[in-house]
TORFI-912409 format. One record per residue: residue number from 1; x, y, z of N, C-alpha, C, CB in turn. Coordinates in nm, 3 decimals. Glycine has a CB too. Layout:
residues N
<NUM <X Y Z> <X Y Z> <X Y Z> <X Y Z>>
...
This chain:
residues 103
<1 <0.422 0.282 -1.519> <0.541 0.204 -1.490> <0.579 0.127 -1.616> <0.517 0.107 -1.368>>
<2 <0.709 0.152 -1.657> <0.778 0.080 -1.784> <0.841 -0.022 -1.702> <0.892 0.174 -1.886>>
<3 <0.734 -0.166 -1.813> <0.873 -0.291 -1.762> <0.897 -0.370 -1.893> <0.821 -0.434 -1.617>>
<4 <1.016 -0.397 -1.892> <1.137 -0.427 -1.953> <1.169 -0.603 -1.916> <1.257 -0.312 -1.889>>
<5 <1.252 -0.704 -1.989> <1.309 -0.771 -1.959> <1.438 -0.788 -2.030> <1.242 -0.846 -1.948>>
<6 <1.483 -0.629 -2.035> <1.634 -0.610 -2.046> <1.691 -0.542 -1.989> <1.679 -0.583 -2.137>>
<7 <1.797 -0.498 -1.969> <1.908 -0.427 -1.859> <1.901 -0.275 -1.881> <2.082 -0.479 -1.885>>
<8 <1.810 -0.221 -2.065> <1.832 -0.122 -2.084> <1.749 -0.081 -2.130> <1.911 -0.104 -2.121>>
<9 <1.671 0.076 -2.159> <1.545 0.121 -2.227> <1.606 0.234 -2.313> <1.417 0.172 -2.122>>
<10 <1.585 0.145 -2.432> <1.652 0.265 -2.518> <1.605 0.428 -2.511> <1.628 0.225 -2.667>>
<11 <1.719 0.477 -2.523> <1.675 0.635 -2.520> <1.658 0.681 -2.411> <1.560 0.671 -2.581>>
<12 <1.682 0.585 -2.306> <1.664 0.650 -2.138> <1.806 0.665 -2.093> <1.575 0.535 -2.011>>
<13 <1.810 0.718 -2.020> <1.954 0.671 -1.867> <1.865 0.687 -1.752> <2.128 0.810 -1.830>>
<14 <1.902 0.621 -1.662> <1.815 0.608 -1.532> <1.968 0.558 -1.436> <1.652 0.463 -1.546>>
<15 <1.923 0.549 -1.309> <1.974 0.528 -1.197> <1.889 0.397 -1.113> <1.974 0.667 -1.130>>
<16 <1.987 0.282 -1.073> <1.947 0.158 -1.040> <1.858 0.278 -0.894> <2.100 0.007 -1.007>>
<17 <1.802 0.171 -0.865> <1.708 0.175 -0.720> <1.778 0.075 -0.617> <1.528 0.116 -0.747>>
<18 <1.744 -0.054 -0.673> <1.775 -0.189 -0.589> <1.663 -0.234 -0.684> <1.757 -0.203 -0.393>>
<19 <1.703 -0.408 -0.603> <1.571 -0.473 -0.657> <1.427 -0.481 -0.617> <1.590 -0.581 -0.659>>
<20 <1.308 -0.550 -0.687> <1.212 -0.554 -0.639> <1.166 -0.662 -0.642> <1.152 -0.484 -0.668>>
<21 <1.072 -0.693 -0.621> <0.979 -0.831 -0.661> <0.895 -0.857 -0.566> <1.054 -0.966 -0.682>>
<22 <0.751 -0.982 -0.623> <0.640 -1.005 -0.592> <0.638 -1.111 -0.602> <0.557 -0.953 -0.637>>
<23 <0.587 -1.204 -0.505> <0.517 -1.335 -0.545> <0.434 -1.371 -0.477> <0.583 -1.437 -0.557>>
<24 <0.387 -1.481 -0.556> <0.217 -1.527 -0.445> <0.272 -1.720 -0.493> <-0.048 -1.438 -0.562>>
<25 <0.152 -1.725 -0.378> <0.145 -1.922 -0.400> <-0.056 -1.910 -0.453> <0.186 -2.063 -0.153>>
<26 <-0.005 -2.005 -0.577> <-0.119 -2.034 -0.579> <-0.199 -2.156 -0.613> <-0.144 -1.962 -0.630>>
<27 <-0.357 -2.183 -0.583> <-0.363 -2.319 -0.592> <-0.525 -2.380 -0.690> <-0.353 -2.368 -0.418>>
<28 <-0.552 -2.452 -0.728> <-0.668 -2.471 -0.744> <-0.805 -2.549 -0.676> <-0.644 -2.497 -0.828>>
<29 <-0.961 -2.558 -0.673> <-0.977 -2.618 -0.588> <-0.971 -2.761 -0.588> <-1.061 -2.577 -0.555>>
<30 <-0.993 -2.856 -0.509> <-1.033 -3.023 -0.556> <-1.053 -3.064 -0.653> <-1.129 -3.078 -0.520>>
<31 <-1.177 -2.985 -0.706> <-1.238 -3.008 -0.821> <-1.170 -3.044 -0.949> <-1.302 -2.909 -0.839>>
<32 <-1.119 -2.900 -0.972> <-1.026 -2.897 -1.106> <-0.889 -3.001 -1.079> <-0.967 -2.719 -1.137>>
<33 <-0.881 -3.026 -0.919> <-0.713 -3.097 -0.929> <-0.759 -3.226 -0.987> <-0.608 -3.127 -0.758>>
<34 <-0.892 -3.275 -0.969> <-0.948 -3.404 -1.040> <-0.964 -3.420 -1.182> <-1.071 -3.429 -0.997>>
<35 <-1.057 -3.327 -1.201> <-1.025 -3.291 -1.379> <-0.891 -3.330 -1.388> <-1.037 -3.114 -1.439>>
<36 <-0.851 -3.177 -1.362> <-0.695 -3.190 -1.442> <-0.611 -3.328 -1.430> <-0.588 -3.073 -1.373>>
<37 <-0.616 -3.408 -1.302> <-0.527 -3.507 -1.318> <-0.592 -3.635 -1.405> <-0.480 -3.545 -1.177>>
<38 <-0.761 -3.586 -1.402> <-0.754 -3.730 -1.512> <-0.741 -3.687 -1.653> <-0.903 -3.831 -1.511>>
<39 <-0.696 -3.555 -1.675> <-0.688 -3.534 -1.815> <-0.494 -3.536 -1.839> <-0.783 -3.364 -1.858>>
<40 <-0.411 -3.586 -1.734> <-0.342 -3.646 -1.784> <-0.334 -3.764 -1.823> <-0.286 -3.630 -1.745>>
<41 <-0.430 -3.829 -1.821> <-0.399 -3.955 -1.877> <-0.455 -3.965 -2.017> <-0.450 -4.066 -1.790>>
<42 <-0.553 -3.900 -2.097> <-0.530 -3.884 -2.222> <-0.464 -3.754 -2.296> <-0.641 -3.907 -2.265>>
<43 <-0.367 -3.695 -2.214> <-0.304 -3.576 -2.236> <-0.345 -3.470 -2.291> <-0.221 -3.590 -2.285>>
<44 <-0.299 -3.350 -2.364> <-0.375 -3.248 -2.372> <-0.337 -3.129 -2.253> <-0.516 -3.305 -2.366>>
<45 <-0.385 -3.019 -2.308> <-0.324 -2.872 -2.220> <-0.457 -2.863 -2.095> <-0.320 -2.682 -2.353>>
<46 <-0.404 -2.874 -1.959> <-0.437 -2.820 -1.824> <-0.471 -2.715 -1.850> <-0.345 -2.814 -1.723>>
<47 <-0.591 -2.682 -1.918> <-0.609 -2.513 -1.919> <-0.649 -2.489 -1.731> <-0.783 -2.450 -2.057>>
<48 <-0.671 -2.507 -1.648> <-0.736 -2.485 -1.549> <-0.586 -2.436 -1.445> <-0.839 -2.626 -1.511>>
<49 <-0.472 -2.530 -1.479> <-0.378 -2.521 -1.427> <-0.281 -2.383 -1.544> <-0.331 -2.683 -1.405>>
<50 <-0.328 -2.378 -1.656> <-0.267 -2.272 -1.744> <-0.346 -2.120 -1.653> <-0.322 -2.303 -1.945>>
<51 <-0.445 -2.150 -1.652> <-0.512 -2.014 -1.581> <-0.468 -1.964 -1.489> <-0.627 -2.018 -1.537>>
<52 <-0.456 -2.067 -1.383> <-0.385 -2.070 -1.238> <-0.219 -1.995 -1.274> <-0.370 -2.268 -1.169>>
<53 <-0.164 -2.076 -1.342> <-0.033 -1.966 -1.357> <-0.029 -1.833 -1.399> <0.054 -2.006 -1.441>>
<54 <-0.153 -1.810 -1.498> <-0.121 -1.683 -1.520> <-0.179 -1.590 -1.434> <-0.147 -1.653 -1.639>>
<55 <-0.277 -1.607 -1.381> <-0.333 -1.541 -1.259> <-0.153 -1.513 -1.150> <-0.485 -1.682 -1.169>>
<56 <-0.101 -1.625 -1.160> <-0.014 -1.617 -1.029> <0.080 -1.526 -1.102> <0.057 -1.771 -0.957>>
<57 <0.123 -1.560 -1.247> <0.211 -1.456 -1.293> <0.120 -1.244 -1.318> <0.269 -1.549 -1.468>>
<58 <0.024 -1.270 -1.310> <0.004 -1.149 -1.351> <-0.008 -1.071 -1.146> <-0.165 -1.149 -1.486>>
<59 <-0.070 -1.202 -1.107> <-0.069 -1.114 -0.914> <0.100 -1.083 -0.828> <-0.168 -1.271 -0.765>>
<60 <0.198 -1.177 -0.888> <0.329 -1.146 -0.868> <0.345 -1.015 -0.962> <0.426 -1.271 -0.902>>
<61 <0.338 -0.985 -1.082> <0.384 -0.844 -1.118> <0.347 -0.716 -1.090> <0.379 -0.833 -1.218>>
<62 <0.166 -0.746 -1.042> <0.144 -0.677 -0.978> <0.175 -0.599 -0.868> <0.101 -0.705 -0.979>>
<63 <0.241 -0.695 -0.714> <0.299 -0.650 -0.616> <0.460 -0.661 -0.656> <0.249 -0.724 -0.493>>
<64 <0.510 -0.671 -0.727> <0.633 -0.629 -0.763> <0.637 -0.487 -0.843> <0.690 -0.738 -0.841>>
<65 <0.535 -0.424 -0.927> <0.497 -0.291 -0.939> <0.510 -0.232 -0.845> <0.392 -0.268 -0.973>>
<66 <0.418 -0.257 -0.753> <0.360 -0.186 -0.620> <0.510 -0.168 -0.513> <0.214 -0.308 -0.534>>
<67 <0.559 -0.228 -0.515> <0.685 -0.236 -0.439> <0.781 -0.114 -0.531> <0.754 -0.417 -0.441>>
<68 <0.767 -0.142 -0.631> <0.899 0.014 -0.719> <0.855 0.128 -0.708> <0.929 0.027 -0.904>>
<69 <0.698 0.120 -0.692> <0.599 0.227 -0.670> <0.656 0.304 -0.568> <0.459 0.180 -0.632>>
<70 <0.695 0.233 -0.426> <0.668 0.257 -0.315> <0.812 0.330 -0.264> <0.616 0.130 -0.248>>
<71 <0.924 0.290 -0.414> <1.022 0.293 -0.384> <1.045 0.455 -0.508> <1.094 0.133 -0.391>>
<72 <0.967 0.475 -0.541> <0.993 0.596 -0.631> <1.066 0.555 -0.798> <1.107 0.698 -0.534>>
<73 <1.037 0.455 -0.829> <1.090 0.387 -0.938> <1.024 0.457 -1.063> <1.062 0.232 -0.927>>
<74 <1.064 0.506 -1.188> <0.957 0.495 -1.315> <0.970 0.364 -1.401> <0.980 0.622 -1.422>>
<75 <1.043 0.289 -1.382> <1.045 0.154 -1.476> <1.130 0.021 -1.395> <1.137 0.196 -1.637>>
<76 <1.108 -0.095 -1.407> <1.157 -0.155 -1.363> <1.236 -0.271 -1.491> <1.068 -0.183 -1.264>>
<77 <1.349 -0.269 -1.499> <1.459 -0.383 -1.582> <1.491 -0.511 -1.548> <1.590 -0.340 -1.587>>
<78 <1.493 -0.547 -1.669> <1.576 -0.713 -1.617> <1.479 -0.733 -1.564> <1.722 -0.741 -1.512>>
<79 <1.365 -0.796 -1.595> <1.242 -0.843 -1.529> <1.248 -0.998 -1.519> <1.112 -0.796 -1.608>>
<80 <1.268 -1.090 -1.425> <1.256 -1.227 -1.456> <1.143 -1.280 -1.381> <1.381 -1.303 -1.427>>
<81 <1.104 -1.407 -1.414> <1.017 -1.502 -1.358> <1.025 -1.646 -1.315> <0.940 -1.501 -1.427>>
<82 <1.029 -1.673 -1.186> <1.054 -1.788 -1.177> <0.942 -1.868 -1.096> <1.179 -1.793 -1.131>>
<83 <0.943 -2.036 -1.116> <0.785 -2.057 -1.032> <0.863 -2.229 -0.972> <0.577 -2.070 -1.184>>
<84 <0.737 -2.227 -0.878> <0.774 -2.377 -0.810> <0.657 -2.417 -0.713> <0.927 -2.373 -0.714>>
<85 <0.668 -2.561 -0.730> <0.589 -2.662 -0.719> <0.624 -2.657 -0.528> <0.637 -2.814 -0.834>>
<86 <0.485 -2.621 -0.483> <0.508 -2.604 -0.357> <0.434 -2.781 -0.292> <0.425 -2.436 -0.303>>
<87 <0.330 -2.791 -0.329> <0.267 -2.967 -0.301> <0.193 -2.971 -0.415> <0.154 -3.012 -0.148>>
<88 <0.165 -3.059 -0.441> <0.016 -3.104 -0.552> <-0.099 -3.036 -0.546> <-0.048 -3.246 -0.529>>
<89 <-0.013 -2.929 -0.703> <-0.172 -2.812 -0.726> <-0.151 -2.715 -0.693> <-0.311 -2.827 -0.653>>
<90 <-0.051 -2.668 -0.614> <-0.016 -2.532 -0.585> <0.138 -2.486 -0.610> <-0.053 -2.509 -0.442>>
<91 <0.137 -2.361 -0.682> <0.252 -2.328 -0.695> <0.301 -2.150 -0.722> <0.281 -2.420 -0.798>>
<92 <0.423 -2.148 -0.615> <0.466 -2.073 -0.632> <0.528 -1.964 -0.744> <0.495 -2.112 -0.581>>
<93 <0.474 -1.852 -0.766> <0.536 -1.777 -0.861> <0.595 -1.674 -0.840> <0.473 -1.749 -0.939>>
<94 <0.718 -1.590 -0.897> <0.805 -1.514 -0.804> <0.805 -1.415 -0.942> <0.968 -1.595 -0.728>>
<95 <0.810 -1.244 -0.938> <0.844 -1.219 -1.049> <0.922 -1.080 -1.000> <0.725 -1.219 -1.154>>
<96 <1.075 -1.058 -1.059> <1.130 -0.982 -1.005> <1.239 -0.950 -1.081> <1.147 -1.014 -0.894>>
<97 <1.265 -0.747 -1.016> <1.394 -0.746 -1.133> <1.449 -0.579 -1.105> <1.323 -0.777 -1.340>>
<98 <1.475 -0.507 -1.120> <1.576 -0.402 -1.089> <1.495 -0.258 -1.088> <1.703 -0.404 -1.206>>
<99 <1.434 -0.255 -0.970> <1.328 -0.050 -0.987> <1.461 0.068 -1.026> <1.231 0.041 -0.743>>
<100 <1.408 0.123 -1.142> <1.523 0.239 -1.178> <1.469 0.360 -1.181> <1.595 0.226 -1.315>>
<101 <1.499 0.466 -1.171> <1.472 0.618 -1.185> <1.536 0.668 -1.276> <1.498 0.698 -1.078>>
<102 <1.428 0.740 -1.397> <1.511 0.818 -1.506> <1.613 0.962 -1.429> <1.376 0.885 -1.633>>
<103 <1.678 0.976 -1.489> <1.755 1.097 -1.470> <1.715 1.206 -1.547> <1.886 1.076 -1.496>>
């Protein structure tokens, strides 16, 4: 599966599908929400909360694959990502964008 976060793959022509996309909520346990919040107060990078997103961004592209898969897609375009703060420590990640079929 070719993904893209542009409208076009050079050297291809393909045919739209529709869209697709994946997302998950995700969270960390107690533990780290303690860490992490007392390491805002002498600031510095949340790696624990950096992990957590990318886990959530790589398990959203995953089932957004799986979905173009399902749909007979070879690449998916225009790939975007968007995320959100569902309560304290958990958050939503959405990643989604256009399943196409070469011609």
């Amino acid at each position: 599966m070719f993904l893209v976060n542009t409208d076009y793959i050079s050297g291809k022509e393909f045919e739209m599908i529709g869209m697709v996309k994946g997302s998950t909520i995700q969270s960390k346990n107690l533990g780290k929400d303690i860490t992490q919040g007392l390491k805002t107060l002498v600031g510095g990078e949340l790696k624990a909360y950096n992990e957590m997103m990318n886990e959530a961004r790589a398990l959203a592209t995953k089932r957004m694959v799986a979905e173009a898969e399902e749909l007979g897609a070879d690449a998916i375009v225009n790939i975007r990502y968007a995320s959100s703060a569902i309560m304290q420590g958990a958050a939503e990640v959405i990643a989604y964008g256009t399943a196409v079929k070469y011609k």
